[in-house]
C-alpha atoms as an extended CHARMM CRD file, in Angstrom:
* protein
*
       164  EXT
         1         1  UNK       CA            -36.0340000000       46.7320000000      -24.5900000000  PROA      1               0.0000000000
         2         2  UNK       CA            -34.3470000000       46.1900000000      -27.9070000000  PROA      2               0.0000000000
         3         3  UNK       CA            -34.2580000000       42.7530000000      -29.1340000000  PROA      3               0.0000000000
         4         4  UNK       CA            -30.3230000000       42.7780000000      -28.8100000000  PROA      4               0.0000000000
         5         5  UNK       CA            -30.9390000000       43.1080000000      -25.2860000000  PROA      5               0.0000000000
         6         6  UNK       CA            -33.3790000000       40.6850000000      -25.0850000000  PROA      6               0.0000000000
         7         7  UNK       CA            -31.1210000000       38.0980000000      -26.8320000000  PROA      7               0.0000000000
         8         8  UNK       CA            -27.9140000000       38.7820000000      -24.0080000000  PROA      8               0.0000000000
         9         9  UNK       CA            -30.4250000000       38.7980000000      -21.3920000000  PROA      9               0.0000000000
        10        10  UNK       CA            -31.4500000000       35.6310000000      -22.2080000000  PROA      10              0.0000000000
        11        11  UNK       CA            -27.7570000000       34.4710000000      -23.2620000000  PROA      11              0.0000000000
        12        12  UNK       CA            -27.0630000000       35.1800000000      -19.6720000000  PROA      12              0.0000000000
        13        13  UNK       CA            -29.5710000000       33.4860000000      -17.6820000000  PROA      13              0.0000000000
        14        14  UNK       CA            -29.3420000000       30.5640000000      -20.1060000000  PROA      14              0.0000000000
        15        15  UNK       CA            -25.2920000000       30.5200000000      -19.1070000000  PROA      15              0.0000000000
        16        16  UNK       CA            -25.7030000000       31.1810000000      -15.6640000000  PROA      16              0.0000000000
        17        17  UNK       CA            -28.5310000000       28.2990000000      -15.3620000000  PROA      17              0.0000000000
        18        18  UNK       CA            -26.0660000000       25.8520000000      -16.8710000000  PROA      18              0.0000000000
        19        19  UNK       CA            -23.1800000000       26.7750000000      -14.6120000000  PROA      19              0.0000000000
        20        20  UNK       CA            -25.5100000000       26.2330000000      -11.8270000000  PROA      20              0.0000000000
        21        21  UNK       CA            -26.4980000000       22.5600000000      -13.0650000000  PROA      21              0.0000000000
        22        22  UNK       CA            -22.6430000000       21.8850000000      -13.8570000000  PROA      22              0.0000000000
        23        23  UNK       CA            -21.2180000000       23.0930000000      -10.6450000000  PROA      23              0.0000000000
        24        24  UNK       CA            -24.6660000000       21.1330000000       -8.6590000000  PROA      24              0.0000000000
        25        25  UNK       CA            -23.4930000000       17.7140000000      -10.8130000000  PROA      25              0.0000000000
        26        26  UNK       CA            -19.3400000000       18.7230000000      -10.2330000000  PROA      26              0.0000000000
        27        27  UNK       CA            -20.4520000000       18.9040000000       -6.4510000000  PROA      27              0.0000000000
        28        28  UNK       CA            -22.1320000000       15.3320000000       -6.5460000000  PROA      28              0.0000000000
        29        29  UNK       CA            -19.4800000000       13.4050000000       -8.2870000000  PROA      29              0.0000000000
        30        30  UNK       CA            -16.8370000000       14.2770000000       -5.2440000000  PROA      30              0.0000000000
        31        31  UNK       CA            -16.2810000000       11.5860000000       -2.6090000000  PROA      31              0.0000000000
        32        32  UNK       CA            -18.9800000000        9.3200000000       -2.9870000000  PROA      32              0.0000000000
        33        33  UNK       CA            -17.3370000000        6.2050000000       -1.9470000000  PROA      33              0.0000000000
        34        34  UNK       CA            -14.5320000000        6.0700000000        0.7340000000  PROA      34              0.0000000000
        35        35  UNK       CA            -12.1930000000        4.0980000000        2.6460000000  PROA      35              0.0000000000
        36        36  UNK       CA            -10.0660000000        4.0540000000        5.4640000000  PROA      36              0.0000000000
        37        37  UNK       CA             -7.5890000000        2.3570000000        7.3500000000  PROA      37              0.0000000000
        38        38  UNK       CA             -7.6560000000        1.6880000000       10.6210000000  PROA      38              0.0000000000
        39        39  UNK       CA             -5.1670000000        0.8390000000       13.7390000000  PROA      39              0.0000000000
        40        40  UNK       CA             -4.2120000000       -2.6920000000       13.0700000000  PROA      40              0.0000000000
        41        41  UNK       CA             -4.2610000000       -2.6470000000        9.1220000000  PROA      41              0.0000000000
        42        42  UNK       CA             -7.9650000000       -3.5280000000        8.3060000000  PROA      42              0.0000000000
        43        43  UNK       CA            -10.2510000000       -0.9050000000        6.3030000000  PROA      43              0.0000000000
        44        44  UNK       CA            -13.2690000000        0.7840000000        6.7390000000  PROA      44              0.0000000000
        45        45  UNK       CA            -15.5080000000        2.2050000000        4.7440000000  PROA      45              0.0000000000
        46        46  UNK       CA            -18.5540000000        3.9930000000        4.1190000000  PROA      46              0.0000000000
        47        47  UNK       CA            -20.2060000000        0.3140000000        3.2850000000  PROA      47              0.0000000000
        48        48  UNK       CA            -19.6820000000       -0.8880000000        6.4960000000  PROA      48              0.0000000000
        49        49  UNK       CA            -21.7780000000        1.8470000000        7.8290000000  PROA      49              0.0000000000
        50        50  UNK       CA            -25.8540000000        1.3560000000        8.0370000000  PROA      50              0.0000000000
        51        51  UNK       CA            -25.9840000000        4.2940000000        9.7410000000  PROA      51              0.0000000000
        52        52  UNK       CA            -28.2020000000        7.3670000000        7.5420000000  PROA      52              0.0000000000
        53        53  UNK       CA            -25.5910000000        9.8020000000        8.4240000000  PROA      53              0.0000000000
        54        54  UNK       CA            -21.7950000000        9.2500000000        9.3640000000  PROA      54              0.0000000000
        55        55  UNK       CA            -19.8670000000       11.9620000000       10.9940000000  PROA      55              0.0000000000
        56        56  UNK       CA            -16.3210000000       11.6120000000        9.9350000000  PROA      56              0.0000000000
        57        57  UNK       CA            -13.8660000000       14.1970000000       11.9990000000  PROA      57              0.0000000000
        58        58  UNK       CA            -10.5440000000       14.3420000000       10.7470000000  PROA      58              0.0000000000
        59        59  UNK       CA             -7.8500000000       15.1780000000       13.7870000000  PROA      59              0.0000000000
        60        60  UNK       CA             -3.8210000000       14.7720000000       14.8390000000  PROA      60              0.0000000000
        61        61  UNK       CA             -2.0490000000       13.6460000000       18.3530000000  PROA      61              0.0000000000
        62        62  UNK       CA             -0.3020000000       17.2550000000       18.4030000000  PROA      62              0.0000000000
        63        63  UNK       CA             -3.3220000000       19.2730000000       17.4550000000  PROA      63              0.0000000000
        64        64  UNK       CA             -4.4000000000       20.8410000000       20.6440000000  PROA      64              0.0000000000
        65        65  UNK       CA             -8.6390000000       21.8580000000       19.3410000000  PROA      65              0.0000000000
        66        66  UNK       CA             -8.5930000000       18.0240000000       17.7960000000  PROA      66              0.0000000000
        67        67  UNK       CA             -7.3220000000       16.8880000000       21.1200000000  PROA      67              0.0000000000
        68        68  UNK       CA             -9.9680000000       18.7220000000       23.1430000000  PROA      68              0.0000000000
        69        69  UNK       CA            -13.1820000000       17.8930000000       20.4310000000  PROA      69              0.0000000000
        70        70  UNK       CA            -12.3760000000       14.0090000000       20.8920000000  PROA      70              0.0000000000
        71        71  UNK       CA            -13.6940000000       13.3210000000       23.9500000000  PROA      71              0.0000000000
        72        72  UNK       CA            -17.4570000000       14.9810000000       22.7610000000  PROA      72              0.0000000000
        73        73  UNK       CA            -16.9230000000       13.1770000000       19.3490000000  PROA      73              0.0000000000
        74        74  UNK       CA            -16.4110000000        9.7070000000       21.6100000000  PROA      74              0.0000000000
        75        75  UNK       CA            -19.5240000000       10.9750000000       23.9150000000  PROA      75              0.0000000000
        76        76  UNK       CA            -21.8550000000       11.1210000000       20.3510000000  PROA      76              0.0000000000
        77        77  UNK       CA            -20.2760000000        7.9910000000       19.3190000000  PROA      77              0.0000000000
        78        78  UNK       CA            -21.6430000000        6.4020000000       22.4230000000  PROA      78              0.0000000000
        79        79  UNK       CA            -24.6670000000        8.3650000000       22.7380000000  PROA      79              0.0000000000
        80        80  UNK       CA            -25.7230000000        7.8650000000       19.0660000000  PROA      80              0.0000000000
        81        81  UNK       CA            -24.7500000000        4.3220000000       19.0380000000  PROA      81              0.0000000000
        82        82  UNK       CA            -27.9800000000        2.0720000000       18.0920000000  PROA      82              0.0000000000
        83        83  UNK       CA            -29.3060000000        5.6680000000       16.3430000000  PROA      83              0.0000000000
        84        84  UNK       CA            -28.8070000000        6.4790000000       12.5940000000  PROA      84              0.0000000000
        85        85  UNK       CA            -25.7280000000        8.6780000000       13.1080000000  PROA      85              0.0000000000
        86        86  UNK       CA            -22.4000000000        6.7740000000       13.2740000000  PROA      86              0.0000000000
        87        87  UNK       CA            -19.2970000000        8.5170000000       14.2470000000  PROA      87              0.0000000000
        88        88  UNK       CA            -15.3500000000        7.3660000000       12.6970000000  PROA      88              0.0000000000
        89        89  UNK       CA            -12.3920000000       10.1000000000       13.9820000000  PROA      89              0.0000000000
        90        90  UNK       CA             -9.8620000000        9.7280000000       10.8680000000  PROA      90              0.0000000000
        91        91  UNK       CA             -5.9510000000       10.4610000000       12.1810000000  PROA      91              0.0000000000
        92        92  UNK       CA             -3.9750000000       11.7240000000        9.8090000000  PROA      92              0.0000000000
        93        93  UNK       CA             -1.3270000000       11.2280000000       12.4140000000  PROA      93              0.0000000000
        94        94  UNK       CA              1.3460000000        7.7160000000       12.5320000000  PROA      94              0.0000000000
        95        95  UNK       CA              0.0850000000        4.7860000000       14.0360000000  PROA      95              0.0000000000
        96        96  UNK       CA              2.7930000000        4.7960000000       17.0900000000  PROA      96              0.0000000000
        97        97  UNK       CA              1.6470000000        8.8260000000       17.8210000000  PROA      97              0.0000000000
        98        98  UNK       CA             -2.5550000000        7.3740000000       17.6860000000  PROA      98              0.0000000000
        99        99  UNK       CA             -1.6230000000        4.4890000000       19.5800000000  PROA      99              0.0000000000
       100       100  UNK       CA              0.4890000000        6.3700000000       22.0890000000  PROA      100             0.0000000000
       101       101  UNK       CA             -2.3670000000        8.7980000000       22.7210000000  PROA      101             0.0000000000
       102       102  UNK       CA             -5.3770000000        6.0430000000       22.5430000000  PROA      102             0.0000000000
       103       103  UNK       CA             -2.7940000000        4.3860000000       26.0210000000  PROA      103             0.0000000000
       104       104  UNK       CA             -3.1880000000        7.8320000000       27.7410000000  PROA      104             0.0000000000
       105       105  UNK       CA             -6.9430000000        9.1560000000       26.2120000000  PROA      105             0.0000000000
       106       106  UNK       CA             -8.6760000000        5.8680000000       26.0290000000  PROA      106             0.0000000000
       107       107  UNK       CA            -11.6940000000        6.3530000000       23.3870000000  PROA      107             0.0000000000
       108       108  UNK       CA            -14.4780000000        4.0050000000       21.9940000000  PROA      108             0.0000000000
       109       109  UNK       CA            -15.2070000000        5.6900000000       18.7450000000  PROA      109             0.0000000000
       110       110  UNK       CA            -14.1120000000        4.0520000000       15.5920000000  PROA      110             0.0000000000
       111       111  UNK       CA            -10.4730000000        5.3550000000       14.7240000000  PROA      111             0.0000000000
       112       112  UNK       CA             -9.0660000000        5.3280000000       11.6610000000  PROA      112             0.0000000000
       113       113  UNK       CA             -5.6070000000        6.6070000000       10.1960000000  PROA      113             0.0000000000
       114       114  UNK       CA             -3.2750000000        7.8050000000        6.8340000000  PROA      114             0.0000000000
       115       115  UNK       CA             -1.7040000000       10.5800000000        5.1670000000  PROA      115             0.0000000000
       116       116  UNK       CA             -2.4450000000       10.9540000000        1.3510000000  PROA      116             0.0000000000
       117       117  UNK       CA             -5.5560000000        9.6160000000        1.6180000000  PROA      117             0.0000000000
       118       118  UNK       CA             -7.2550000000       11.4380000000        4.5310000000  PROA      118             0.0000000000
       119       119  UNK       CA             -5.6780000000       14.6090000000        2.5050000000  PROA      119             0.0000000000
       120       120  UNK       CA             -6.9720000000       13.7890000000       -0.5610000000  PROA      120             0.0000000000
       121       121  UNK       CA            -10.7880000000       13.0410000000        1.5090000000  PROA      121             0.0000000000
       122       122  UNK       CA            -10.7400000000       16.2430000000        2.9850000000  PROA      122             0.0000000000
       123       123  UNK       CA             -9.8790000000       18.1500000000       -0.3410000000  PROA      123             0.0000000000
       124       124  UNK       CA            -12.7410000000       16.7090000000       -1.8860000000  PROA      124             0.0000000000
       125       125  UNK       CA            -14.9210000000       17.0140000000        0.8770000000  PROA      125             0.0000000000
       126       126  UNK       CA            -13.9540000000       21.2830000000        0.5240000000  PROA      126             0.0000000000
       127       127  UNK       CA            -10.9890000000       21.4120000000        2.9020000000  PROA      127             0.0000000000
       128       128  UNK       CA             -8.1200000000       22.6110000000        0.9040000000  PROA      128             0.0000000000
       129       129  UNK       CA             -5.7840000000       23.9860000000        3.4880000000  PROA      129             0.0000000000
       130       130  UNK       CA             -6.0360000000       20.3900000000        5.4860000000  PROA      130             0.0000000000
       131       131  UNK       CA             -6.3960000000       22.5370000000        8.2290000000  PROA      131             0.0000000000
       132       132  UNK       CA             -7.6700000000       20.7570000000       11.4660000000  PROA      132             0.0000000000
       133       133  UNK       CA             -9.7260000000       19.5170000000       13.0450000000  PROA      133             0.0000000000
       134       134  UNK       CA            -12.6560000000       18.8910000000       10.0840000000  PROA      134             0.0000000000
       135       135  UNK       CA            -15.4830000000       17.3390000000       10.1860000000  PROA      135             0.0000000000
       136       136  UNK       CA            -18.1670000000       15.9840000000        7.5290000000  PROA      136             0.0000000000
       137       137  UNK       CA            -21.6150000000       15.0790000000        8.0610000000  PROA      137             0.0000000000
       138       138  UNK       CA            -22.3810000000       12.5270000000        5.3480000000  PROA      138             0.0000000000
       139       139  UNK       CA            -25.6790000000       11.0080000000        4.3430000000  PROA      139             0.0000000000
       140       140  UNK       CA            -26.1000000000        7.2140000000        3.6610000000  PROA      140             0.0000000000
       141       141  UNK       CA            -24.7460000000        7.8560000000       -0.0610000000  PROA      141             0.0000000000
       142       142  UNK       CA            -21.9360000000        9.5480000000        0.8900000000  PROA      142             0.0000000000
       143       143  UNK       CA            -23.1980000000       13.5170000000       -0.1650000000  PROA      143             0.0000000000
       144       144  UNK       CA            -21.9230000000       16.1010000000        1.8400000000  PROA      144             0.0000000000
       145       145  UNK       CA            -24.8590000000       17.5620000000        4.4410000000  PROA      145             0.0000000000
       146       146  UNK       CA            -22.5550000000       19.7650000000        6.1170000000  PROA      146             0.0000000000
       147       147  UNK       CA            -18.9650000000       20.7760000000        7.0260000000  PROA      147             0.0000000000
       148       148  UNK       CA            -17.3300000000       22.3720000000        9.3710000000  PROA      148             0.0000000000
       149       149  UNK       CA            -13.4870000000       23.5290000000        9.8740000000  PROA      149             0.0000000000
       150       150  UNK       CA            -11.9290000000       24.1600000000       13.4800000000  PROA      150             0.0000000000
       151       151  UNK       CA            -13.0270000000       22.7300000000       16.8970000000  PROA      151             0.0000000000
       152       152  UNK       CA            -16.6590000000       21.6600000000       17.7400000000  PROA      152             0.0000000000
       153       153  UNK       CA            -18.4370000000       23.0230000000       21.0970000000  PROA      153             0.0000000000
       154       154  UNK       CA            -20.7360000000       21.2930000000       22.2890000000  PROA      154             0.0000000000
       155       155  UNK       CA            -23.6730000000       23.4310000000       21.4160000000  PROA      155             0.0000000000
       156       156  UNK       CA            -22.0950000000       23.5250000000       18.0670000000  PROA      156             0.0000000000
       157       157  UNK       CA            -21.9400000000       19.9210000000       17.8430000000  PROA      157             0.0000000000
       158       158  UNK       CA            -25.2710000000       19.1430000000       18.0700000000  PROA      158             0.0000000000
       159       159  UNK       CA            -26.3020000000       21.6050000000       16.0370000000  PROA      159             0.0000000000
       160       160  UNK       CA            -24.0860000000       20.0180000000       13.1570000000  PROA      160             0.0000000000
       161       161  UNK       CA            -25.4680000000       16.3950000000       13.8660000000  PROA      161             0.0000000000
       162       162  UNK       CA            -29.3290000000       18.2950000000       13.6310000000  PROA      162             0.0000000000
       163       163  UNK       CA            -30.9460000000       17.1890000000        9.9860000000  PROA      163             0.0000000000
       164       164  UNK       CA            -30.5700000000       20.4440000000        8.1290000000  PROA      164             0.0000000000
């Protein structure tokens, strides 16, 4: 090899090795703190948590795969309750339509609600369509462990709850 080639060669790892740390450190900066509100006007957030991991699932009233996950998600919530996973289920729904369905689907899990907010979460959190359901597995700093759009099976579920 000439030492032309050398010198791009080494241009090129040297640029793709940078990207690679900038994208790593753009990645880390996303989310890191949030809050929520929940039914009755009071927030939550990720410091009220001591849990090492919180599972935050992101659902709606009239979304038929959020509808059916809810029940599981309120099964973990129960199951995992004294554990180091907590689990929140974030409407981004009105509070009449959550409250309306809590009176028919009674759950225990944490609920929380909004609009611009919960959007704005879930974009950062790699959700751009604000498709649902979505769900985050967060660690106790508030990184991203994993993500997953669409409805959680059970087998799926605690597969996605599993410490990578």
């Amino acid at each position: 090899m000439n030492k032309a080639t050398i010198g791009l060669l080494s241009l090129a790892i040297t640029a793709g090795v940078a990207l690679s740390v900038w994208q790593r450190g753009h990645q880390d900066d996303t989310q890191k703190s949030w809050t929520f509100t929940q039914l009755g006007g009071e927030s939550v957030s990720q410091g009220d948590y001591i849990a090492d991991k919180v599972l935050i699932n992101f659902w709606a009233s009239w979304c038929p795969p959020c509808v059916r996950e809810l029940p599981l998600l309120d099964s973990l919530a129960h199951d995992t309750a004294e554990s180091d996973l907590a689990v929140l289920a974030v409407a981004m729904d009105s509070e009449d339509n959550v409250r309306r369905f809590l009176s028919e689907n009674p759950l225990t899990l944490d609920i929380a609600l909004g609009f611009e907010d919960v959007k704005t979460a879930m974009t950062e959190w790699g959700n751009d369509t604000g498709a649902l359901p979505f769900t985050v597995l967060l660690d106790s700093e508030g990184n991203v462990i994993k993500k997953h759009l669409g409805e959680l099976l059970p087998e799926a579920l605690d597969e996605f709850v599993s410490t990578p």
